[in-house]
C-alpha positions as CSV (number, residue, x, y, z in Angstrom):
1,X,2.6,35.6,-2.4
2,X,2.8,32.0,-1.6
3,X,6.0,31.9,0.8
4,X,4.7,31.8,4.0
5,X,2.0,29.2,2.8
6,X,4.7,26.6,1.0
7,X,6.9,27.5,4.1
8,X,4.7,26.1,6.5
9,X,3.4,23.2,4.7
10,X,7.1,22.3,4.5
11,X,7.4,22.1,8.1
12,X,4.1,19.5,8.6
13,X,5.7,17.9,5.5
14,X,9.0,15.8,4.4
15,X,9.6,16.9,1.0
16,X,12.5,16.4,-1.2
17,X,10.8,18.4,-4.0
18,X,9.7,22.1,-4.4
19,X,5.9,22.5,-5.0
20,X,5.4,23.6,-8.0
21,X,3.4,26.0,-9.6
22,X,1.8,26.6,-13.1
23,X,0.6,29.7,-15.0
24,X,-1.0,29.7,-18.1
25,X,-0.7,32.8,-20.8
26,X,-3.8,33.2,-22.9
27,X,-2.1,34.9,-25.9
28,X,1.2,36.3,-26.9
29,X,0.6,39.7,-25.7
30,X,-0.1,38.7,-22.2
31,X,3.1,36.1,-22.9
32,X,5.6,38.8,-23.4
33,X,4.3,41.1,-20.7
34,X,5.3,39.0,-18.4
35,X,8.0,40.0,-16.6
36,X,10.2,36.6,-16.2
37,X,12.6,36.0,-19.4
38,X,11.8,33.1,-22.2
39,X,13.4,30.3,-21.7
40,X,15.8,28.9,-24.2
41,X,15.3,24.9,-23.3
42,X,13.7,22.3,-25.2
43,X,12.2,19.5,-23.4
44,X,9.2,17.4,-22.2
45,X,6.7,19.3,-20.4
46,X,7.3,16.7,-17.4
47,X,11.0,17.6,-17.4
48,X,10.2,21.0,-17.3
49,X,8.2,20.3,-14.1
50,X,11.0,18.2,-13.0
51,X,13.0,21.3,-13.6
52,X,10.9,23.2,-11.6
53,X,11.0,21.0,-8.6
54,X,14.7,21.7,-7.9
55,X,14.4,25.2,-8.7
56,X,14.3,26.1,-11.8
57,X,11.9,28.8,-13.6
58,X,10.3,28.2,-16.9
59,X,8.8,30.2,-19.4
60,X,8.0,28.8,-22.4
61,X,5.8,28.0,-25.4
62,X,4.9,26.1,-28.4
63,X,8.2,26.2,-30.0
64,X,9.4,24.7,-26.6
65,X,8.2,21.5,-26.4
66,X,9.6,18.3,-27.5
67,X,7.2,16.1,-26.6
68,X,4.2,17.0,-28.5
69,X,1.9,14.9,-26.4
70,X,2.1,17.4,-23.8
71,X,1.4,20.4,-26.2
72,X,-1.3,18.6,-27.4
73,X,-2.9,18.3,-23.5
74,X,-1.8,21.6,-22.7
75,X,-3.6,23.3,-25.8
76,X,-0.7,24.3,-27.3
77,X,-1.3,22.8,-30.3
78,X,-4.6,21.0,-31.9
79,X,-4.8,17.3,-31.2
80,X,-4.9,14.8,-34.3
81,X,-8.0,12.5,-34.8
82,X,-5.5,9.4,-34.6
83,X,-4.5,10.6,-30.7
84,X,-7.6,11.2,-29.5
85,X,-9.5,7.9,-31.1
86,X,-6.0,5.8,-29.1
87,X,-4.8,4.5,-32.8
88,X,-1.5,6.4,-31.9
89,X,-1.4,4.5,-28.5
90,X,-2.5,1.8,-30.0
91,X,0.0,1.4,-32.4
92,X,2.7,1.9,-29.0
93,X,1.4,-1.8,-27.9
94,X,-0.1,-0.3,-24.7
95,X,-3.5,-1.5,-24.9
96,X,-4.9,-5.2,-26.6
97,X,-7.1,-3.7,-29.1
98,X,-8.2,-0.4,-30.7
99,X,-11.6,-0.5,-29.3
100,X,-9.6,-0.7,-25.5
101,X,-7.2,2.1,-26.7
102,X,-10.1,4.7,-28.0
103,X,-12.2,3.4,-24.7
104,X,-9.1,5.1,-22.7
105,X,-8.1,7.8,-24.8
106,X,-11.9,9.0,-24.7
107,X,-11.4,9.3,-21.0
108,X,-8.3,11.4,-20.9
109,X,-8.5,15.1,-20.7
110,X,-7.3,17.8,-23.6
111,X,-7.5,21.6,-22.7
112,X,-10.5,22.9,-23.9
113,X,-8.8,26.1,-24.8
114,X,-5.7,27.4,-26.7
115,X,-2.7,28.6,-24.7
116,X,0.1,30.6,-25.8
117,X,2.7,29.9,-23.1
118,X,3.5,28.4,-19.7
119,X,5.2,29.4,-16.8
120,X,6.4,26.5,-14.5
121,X,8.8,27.4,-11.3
122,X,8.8,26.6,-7.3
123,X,5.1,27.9,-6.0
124,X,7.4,30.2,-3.2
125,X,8.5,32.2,-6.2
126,X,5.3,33.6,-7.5
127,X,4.3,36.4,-6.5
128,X,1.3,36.4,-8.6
129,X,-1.5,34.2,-9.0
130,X,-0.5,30.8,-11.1
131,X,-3.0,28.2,-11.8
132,X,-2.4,25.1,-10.9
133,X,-0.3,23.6,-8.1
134,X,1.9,20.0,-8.5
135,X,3.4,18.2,-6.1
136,X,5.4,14.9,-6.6
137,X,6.3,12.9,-3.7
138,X,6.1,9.7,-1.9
139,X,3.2,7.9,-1.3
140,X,2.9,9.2,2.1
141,X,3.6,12.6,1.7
142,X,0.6,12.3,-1.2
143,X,-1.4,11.2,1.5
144,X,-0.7,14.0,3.7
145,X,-2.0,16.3,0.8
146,X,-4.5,14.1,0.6
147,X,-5.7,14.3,4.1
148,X,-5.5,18.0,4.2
149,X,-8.0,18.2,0.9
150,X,-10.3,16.0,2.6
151,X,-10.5,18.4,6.2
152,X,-11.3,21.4,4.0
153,X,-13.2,20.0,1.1
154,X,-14.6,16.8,1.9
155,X,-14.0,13.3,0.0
156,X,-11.5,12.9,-2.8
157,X,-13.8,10.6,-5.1
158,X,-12.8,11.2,-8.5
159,X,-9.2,10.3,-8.4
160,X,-8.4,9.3,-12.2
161,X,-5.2,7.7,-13.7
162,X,-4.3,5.5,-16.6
163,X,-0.8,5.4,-15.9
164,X,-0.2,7.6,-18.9
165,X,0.6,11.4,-19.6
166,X,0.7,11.8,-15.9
167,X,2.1,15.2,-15.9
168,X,0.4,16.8,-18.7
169,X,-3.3,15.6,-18.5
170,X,-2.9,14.0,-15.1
171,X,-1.9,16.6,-12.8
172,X,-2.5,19.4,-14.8
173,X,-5.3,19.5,-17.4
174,X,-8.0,17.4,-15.3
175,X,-7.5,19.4,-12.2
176,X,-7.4,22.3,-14.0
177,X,-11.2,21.6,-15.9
178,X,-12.4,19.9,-13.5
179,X,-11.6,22.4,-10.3
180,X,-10.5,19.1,-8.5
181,X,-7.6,17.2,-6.8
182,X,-6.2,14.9,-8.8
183,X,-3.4,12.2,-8.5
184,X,-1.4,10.3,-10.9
185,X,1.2,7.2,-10.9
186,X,3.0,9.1,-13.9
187,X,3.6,6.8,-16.7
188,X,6.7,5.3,-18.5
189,X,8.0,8.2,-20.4
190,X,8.1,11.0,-17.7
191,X,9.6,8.7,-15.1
192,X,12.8,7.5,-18.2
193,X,13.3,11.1,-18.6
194,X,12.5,12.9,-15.5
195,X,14.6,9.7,-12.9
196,X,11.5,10.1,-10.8
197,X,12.1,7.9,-8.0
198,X,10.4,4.6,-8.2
199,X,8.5,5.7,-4.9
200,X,7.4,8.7,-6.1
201,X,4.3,9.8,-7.9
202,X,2.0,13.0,-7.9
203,X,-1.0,15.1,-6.5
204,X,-2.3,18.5,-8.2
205,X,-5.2,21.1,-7.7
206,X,-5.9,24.1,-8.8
207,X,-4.5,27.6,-7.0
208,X,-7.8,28.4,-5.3
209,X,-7.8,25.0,-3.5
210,X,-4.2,25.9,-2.2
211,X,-5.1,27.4,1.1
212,X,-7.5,24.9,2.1
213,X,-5.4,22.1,1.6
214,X,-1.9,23.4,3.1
215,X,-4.3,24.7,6.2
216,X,-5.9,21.2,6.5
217,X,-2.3,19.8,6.4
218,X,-1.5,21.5,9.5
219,X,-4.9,21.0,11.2
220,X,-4.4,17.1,11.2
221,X,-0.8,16.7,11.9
222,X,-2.0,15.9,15.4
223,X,-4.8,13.1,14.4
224,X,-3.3,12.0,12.0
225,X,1.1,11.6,12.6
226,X,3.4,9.9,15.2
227,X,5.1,11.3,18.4
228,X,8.1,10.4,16.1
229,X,6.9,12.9,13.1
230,X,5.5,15.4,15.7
231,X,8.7,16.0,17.3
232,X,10.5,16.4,13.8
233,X,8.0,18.9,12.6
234,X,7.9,21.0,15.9
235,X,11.8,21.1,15.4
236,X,11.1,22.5,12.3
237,X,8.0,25.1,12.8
238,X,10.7,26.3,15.8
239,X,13.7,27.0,13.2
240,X,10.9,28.8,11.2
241,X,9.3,30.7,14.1
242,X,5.8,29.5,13.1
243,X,3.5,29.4,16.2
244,X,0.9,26.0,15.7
245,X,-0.3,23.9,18.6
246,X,1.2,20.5,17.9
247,X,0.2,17.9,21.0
248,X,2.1,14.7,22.0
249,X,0.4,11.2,22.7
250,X,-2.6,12.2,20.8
251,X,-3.9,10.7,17.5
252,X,-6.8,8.9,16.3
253,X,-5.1,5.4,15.6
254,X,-3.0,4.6,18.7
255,X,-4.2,4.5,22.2
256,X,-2.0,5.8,25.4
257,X,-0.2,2.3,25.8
258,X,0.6,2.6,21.8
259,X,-1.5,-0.2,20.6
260,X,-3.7,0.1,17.5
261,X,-7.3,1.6,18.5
């Protein structure tokens, strides 16, 4: 369902990581009706999307999770009054105070609704609607994405991060209430367990902005990329006989002599 979409956005793009997507299961019943197997693993959420970045399919719930943060966020389980008012934070010396810490924690996103199960794999693979899509990359492949939101949608103004659960609130439950692109630095404990790469960090919408964005990606390779990058990704749309109009000694920041407009 989302081949030929991830397979062109990989050609405009220099990705080391799979996009990934994310499907959410209402109840058990619609859980075990899925077709994909239960996974046996017990890890981080953020691992799990790690997981998924190299390839790797996930189905899991509750019973799943070792980081209960996440599960928390996700609406896997119900959040305790001592996370949500930041004492629990608080008390992990990341904030000067307790008025500071419930300031922040009053700011980060739970799921408004309970979820039985997740399923987390490479976006290519579905071949049915998920619900949110990740990507985690460098900086300027973040602003590629970024670029591509802003063609199709307009400004990206609401950009939130507090450096912490930057997978599970981050790039999954704010995007996913709000119906927005969001971005997030991580935070401490995914990047120990998942090795991110210190120049990495991630982007995330939900599925129906998918199409705009990986369209708008391709629309502005030729505004906004050097001859350099063009001639890499026209090698690439060639080996994936994918027909787009990519023009040499044209964007909108260098003139024909090469210098800055």
């Amino acid at each position: 369902m989302y081949r030929e979409l991830t397979k062109k956005l990989n050609c405009a793009l220099n990705l080391k990581r799979n996009i990934v997507g994310v499907k959410f299961f209402a109840d058990k019943n619609e859980y075990d009706s899925d077709v994909d197997l239960e996974s046996k693993c017990k890890v981080s959420y953020c691992y799990m999307v790690n997981l998924a970045s190299k390839g790797k399919l996930l189905k899991v719930k509750y019973e799943n999770f070792n980081c209960l943060s996440s599960a928390r966020a996700l609406g896997l389980a119900i959040p305790e009054e001592r996370h949500q008012n930041g004492e629990e934070y608080f008390s992990y010396g990341l904030y000067r105070s307790k008025e500071v810490a419930e300031e922040v924690q009053k700011s980060v996103l739970y799921a408004t609704r309970r979820i039985y199960g997740i399923k987390i794999k490479p976006l290519d693979e579905f071949k049915e609607n998920c619900d949110m899509v990740i990507a985690i990359a460098d900086p300027y492949n973040v602003m590629r994405i970024v670029q591509g939101y802003v063609f199709s949608y307009g400004p990206f103004d609401k950009m939130f991060s507090v450096a912490n659960q930057g997978l599970c609130s981050e790039l999954t439950v704010r995007p996913y209430i709000n119906r927005e692109i969001n971005a997030s630095f991580l935070c401490s404990n995914s990047r120990f367990y998942c090795k991110w790469g210190d120049d990495e960090m991630g982007v995330a919408f939900p599925e129906e902005l998918c199409r705009g964005i990986f369209s708008g990606v391709l629309e502005t390779v030729n505004s906004s990329e050097t001859d350099k990058r063009k001639k890499a990704i026209i090698d690439k749309l060639k080996k994936a006989e994918i027909s787009q109009d990519i023009v040499l000694g044209k964007n909108y920041f260098l003139d024909t002599t090469g210098k800055v407009k």
